[in-house]
DSSP file (Angstrom, degrees, kcal/mol; ACC not computed):
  #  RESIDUE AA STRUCTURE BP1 BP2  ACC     N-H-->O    O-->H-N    N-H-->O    O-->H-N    TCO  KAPPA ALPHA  PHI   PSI    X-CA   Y-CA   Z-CA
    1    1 A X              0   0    0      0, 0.0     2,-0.2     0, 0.0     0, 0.0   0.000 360.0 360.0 360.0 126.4  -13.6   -3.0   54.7
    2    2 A X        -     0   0    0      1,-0.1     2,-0.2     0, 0.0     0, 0.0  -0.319 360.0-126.3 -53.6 129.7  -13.4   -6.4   53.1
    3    3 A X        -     0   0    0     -2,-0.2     2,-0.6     1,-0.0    -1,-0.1  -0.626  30.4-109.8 -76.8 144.4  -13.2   -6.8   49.3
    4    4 A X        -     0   0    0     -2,-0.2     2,-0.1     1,-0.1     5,-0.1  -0.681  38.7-100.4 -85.3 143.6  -15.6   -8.8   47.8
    5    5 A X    >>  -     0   0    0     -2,-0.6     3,-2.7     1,-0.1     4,-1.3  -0.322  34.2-124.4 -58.6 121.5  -14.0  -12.4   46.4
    6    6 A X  H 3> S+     0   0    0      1,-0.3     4,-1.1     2,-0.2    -1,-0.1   0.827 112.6  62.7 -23.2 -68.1  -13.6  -11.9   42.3
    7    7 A X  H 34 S+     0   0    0      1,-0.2     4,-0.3     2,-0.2    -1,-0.3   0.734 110.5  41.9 -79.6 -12.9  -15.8  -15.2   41.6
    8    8 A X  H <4 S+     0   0    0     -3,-2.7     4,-0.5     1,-0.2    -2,-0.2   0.993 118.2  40.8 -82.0 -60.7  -19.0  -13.0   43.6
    9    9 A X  H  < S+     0   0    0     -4,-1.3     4,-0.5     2,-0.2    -2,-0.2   0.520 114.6  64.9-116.5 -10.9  -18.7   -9.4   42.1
   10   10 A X  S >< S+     0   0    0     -4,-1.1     3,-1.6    -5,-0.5    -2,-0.1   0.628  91.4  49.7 -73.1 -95.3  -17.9  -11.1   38.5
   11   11 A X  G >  S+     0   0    0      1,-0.4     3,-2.7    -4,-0.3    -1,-0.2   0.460  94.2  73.2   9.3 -43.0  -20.6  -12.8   37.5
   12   12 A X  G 3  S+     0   0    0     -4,-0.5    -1,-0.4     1,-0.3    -2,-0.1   0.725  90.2  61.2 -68.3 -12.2  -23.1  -10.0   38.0
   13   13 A X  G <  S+     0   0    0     -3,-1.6    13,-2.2    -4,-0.5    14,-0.5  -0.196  95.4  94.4-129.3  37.3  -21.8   -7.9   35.1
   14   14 A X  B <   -A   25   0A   0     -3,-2.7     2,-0.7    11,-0.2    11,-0.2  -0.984  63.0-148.4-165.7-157.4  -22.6  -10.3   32.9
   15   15 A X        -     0   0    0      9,-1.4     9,-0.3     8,-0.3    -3,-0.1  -0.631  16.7-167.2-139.4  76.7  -25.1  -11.8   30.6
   16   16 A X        +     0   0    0     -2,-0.7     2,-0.2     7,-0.2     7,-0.1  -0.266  16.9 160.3 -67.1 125.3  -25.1  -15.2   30.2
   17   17 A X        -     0   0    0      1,-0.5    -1,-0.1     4,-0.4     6,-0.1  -0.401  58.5 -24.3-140.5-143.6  -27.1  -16.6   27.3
   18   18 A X  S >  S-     0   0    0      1,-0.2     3,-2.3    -2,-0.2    -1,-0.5  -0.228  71.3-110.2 -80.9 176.3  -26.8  -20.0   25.7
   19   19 A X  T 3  S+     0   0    0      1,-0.2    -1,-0.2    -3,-0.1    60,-0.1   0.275 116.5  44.6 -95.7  26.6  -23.4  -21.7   26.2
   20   20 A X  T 3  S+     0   0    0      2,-0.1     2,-0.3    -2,-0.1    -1,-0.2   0.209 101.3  81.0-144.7  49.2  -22.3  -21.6   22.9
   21   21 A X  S <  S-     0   0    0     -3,-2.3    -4,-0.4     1,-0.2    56,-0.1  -0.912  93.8 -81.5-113.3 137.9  -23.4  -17.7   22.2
   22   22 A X        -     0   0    0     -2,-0.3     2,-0.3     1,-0.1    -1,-0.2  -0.022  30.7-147.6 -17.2 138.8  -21.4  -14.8   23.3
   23   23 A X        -     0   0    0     -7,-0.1    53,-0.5    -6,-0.1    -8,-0.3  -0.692  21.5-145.7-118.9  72.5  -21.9  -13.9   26.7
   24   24 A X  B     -B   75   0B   0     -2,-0.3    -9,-1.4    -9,-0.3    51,-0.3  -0.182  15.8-121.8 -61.3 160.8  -21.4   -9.7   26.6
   25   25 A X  B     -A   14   0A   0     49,-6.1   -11,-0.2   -11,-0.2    -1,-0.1  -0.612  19.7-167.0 -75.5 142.0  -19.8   -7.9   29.8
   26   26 A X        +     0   0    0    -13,-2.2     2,-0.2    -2,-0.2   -12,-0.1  -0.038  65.9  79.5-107.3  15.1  -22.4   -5.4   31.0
   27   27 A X  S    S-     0   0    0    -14,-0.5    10,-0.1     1,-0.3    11,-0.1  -0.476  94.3 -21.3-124.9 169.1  -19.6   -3.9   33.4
   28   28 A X        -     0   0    0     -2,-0.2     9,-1.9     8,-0.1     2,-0.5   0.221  53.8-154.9 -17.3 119.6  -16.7   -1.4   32.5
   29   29 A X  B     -C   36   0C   0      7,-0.2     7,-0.2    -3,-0.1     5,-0.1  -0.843  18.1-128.2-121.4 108.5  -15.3   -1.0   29.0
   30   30 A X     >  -     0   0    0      5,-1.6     4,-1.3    -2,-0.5     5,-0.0  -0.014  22.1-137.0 -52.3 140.1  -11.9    0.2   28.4
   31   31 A X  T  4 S+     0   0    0      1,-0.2    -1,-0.1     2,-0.2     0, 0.0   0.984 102.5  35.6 -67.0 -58.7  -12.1    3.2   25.9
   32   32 A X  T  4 S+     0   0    0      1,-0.2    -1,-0.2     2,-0.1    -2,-0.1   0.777 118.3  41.5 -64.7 -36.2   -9.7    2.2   24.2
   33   33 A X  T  4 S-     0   0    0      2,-0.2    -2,-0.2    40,-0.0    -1,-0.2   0.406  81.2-137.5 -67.9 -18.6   -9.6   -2.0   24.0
   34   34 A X  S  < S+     0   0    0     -4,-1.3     2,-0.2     1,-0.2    -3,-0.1   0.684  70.5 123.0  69.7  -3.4  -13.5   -2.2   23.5
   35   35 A X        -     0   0    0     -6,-0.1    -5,-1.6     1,-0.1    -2,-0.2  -0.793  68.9-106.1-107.8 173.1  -12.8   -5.1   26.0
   36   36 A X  B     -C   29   0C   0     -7,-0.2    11,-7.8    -2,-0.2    12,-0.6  -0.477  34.6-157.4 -88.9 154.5  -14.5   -5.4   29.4
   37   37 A X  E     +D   46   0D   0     -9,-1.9     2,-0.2     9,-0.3     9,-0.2  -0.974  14.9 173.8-153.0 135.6  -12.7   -4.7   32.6
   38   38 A X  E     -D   45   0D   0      7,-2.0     7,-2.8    -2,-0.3     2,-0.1  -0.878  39.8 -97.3-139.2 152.3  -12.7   -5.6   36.6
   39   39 A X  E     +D   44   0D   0     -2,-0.2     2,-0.2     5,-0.2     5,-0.2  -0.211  40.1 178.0 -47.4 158.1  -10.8   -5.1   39.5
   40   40 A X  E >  S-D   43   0D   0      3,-1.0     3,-2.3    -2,-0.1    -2,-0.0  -0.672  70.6 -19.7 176.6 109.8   -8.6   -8.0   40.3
   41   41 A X  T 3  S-     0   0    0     -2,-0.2     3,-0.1     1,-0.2    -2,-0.0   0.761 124.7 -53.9  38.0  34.1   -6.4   -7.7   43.2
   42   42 A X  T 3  S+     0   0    0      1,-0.3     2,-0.3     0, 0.0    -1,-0.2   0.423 121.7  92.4  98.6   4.1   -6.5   -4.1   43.3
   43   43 A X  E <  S-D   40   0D   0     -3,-2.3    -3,-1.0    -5,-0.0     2,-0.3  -0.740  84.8 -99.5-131.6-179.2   -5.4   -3.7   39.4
   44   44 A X  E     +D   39   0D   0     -2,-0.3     2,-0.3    -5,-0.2    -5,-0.2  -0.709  47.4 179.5-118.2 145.6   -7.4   -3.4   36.6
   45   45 A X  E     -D   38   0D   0     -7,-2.8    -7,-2.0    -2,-0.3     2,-0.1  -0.989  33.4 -95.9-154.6 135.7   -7.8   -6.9   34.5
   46   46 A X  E >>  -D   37   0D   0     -2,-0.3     3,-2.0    -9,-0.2     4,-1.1  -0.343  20.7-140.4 -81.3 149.4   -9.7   -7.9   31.4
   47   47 A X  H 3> S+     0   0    0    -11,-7.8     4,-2.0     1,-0.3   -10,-0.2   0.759  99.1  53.8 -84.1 -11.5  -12.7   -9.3   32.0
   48   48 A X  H 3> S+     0   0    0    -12,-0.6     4,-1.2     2,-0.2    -1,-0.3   0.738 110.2  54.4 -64.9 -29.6  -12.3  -12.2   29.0
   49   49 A X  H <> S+     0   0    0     -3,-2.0     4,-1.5     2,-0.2    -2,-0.2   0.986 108.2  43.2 -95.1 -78.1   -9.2  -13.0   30.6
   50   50 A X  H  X S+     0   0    0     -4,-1.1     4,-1.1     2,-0.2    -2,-0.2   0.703 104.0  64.5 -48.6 -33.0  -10.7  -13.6   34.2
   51   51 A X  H >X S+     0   0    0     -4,-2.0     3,-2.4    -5,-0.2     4,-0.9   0.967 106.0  48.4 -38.6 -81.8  -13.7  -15.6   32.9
   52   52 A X  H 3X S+     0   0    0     -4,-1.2     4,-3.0     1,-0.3     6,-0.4   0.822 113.3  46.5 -33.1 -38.8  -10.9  -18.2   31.7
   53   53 A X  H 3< S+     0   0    0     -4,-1.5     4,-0.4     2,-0.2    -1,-0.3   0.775 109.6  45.8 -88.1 -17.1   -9.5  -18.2   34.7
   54   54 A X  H X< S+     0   0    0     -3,-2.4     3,-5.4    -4,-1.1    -2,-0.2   0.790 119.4  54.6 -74.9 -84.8  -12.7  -18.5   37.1
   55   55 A X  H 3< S+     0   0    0     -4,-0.9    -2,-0.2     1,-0.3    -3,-0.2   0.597 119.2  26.2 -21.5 -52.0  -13.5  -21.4   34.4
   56   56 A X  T 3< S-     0   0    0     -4,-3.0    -1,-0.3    -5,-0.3    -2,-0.2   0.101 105.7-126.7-122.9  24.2  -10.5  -23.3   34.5
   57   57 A X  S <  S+     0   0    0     -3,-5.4     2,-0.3    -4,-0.4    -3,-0.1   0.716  73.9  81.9  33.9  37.1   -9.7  -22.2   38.3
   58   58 A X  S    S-     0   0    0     -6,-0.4    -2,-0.2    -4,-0.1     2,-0.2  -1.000  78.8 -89.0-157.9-173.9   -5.9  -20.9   37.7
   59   59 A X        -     0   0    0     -2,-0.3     2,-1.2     1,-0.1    -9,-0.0  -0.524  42.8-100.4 -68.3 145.5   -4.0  -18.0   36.5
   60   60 A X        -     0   0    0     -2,-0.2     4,-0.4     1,-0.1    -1,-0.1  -0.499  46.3-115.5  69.0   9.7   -2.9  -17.2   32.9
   61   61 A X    >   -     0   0    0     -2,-1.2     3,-2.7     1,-0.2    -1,-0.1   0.401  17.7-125.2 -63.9 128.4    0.8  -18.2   32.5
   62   62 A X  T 3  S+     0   0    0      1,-0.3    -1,-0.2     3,-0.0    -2,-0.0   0.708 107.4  57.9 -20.6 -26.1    2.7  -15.6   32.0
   63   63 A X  T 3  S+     0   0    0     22,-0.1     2,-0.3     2,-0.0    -1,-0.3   0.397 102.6  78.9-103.7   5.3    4.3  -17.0   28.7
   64   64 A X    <   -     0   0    0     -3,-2.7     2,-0.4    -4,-0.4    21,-0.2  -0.969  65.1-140.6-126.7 136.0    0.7  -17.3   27.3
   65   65 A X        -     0   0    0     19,-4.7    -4,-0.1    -2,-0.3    19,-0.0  -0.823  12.2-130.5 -98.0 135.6   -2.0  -15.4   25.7
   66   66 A X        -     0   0    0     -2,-0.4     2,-0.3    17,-0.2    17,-0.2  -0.397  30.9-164.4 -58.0 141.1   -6.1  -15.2   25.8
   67   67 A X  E     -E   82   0E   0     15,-1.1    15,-3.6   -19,-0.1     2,-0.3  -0.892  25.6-129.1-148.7 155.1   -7.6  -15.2   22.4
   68   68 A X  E     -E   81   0E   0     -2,-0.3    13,-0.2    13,-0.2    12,-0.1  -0.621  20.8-174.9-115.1 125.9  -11.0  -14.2   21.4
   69   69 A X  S    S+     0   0    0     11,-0.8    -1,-0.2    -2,-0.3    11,-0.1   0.641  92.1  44.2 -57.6 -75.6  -12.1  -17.6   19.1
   70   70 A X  S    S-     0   0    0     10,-0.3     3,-0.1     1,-0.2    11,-0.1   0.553 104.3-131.3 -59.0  -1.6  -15.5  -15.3   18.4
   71   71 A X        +     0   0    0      1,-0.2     2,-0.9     9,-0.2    -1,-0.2   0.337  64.3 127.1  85.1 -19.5  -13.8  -11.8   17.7
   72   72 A X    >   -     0   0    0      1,-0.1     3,-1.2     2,-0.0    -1,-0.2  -0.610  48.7-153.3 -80.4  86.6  -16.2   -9.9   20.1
   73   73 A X  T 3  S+     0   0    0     -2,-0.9   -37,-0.2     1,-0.2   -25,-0.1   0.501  90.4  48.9 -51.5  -3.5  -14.5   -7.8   22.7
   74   74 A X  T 3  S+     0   0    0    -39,-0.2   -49,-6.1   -27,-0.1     2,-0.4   0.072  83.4 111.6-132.3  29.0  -16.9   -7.7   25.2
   75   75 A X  B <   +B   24   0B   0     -3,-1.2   -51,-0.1   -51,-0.3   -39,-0.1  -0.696  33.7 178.0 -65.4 121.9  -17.6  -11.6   25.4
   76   76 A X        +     0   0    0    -53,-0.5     2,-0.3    -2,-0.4   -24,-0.2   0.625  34.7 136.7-111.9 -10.0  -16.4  -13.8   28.8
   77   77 A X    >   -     0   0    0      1,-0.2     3,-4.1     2,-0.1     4,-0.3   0.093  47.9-156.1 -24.4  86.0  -17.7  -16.7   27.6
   78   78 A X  G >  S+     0   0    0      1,-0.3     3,-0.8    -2,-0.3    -1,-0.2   0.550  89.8  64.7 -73.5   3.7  -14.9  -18.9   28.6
   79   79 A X  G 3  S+     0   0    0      1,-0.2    -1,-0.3   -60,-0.1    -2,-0.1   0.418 105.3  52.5 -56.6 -13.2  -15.8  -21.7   25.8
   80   80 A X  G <  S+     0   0    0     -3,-4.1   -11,-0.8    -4,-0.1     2,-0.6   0.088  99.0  75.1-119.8  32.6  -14.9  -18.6   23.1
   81   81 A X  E <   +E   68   0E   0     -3,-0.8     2,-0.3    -4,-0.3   -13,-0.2  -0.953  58.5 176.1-136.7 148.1  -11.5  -17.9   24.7
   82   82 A X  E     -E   67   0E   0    -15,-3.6   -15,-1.1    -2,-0.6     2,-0.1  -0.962  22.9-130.5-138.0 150.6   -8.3  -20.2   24.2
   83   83 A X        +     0   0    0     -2,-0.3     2,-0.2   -17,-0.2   -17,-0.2  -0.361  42.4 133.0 -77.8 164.1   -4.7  -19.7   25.4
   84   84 A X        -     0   0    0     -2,-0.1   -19,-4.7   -19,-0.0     2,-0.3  -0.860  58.0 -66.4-172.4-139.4   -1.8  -20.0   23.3
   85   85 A X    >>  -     0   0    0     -2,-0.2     3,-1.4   -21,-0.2     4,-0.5  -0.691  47.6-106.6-120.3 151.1    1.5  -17.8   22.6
   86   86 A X  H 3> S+     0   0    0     -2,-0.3     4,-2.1     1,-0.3     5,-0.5   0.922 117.8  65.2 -49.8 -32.0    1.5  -14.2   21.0
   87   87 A X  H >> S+     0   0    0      1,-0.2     4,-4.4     2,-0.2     3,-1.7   0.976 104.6  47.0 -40.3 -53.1    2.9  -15.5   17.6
   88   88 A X  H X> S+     0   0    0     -3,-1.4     4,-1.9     1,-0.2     3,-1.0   0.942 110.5  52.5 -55.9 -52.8   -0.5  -17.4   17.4
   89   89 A X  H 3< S+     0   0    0     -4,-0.5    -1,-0.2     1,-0.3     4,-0.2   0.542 116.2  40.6 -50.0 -18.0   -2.5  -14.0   18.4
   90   90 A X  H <X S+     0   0    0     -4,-2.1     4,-3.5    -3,-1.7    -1,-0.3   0.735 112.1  53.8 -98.1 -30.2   -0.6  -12.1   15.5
   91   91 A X  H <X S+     0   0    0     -4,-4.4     4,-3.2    -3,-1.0     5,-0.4   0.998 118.7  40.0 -70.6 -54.4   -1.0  -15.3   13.0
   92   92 A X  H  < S+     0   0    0     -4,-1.9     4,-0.5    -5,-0.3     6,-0.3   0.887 111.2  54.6 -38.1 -48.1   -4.9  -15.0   13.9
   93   93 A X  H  4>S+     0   0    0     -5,-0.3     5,-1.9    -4,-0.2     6,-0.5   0.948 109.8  43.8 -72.8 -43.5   -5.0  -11.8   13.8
   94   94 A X  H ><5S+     0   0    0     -4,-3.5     3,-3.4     3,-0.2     5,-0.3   0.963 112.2  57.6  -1.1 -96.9   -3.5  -11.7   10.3
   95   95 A X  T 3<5S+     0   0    0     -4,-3.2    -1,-0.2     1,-0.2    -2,-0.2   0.486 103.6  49.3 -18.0 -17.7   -5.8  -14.5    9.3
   96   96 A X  T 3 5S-     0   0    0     -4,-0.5    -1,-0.2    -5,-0.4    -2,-0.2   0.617 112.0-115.2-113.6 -14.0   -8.6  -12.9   10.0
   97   97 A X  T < 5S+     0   0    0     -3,-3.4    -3,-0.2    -4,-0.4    -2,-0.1   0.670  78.7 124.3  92.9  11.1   -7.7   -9.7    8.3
   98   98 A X      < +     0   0    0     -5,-1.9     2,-1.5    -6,-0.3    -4,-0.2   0.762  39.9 122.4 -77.0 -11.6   -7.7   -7.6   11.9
   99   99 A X        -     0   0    0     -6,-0.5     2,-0.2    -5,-0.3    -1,-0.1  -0.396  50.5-154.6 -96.9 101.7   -4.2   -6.3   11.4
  100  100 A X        -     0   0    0     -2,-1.5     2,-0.7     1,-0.1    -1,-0.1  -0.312   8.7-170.2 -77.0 115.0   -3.7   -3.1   11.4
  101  101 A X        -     0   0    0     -2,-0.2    -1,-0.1     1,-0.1     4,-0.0  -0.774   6.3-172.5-120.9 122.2   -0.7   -1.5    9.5
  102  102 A X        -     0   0    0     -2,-0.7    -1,-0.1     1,-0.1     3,-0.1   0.128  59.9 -81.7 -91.4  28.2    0.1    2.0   10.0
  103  103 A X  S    S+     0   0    0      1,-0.4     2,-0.2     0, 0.0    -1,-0.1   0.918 101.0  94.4  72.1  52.0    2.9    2.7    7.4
  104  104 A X  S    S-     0   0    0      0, 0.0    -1,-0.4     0, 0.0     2,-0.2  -0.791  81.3 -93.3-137.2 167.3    5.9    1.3    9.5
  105  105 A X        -     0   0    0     -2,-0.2    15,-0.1    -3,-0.1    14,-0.1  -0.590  41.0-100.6 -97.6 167.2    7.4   -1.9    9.5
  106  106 A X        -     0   0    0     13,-0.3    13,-1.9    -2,-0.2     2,-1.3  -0.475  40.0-125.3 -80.8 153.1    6.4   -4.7   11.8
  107  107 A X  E     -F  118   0F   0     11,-0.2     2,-0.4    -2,-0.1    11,-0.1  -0.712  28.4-170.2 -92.6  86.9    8.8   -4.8   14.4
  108  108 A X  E     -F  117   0F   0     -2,-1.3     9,-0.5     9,-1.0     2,-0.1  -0.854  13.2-145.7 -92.8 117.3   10.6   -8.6   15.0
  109  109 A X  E     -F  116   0F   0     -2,-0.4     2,-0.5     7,-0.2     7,-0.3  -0.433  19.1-125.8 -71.5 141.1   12.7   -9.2   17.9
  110  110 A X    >>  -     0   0    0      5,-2.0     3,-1.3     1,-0.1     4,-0.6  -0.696  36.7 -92.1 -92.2 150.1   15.6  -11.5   17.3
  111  111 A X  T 34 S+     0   0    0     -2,-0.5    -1,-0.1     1,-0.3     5,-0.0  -0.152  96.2   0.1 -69.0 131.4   16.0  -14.2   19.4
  112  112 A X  T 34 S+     0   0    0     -2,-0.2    -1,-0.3     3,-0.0    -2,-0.1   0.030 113.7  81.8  99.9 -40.3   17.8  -14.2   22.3
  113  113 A X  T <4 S-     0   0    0     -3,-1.3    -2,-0.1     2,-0.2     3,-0.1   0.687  78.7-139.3 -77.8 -18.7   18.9  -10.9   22.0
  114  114 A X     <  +     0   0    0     -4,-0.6     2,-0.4     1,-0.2    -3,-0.1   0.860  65.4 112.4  46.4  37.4   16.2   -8.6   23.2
  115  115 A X        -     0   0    0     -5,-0.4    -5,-2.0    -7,-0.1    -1,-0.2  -0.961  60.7-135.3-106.5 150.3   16.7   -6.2   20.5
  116  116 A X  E     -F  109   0F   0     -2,-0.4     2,-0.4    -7,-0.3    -7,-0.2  -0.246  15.0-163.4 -75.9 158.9   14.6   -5.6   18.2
  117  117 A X  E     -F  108   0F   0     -9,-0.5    -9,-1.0    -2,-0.1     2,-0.1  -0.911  30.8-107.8-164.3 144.1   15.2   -5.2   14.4
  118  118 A X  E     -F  107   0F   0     -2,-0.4     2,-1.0   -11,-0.1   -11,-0.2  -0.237  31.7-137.4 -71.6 133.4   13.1   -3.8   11.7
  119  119 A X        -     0   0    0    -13,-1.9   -13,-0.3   -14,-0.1    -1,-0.1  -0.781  20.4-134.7 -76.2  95.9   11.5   -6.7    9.2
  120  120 A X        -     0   0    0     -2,-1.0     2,-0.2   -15,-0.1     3,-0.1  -0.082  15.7-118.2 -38.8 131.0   11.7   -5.6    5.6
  121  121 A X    >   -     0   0    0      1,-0.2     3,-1.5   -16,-0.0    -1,-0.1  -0.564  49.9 -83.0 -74.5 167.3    8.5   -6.1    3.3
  122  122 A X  T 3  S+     0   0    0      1,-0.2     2,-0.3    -2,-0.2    -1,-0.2  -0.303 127.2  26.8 -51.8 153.9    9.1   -8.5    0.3
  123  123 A X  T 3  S+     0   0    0      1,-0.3    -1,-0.2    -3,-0.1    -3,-0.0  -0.466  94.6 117.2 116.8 -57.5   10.9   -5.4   -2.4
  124  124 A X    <         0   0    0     -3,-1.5    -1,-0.3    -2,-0.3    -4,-0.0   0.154 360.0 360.0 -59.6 142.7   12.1   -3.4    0.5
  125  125 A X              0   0    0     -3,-0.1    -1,-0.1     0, 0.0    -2,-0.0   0.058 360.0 360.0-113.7 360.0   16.0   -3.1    0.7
């Protein structure tokens, strides 16, 4: 049986209003992310993520992340989602007051090393 092509079977699950409103996915929602979710080459892919990429007709690059401009998790609107690199996703997320801290410390990797090493808050010895 053929699979149907990703740019047919998207579209349909979702709900296209004016182009610079949220657009929600009407399709799968991860229980856990709040965000909307499709097949894509057999693996499961978020659907905010594939908007961008239908929109701007390539992949992703690895070394880059999808961000939410509007905050929404189940928006494809690909005008509300911009690439850049997870430092920026944490500084936003920060910024925005999203950032959830669960009584550890945040976890900085050093560079070059691939180990990690715990970040102190200011006080902290």
């Amino acid at each position: 049986m053929k699979q149907v092509p990703i740019e047919d079977r998207f579209w349909q699950y979702v709900d296209k209003k004016g182009p610079d409103e949220c657009w929600p996915w009407r399709g799968t929602v991860g229980k856990k992310s709040g965000r909307g979710q499709i097949k894509k080459n057999r693996r499961h892919a978020y659907a905010y993520r594939v908007s961008w990429e239908l929109e701007n007709g390539r992949d992703i690059p690895p070394d880059q992340s999808a961000r939410h401009t509007c905050d929404n998790p189940i928006c494809v609107n690909p005008k509300h989602v911009v690439l850049g690199t997870q430092a920026d996703n944490i500084r936003d997320c920060i910024s925005k007051g999203r950032r959830v801290k669960r009584g550890k410390d945040l976890v900085k990797r050093k560079p070059g090393s691939g180990r990690r090493s715990l970040k102190k808050r200011d006080g902290e010895t």
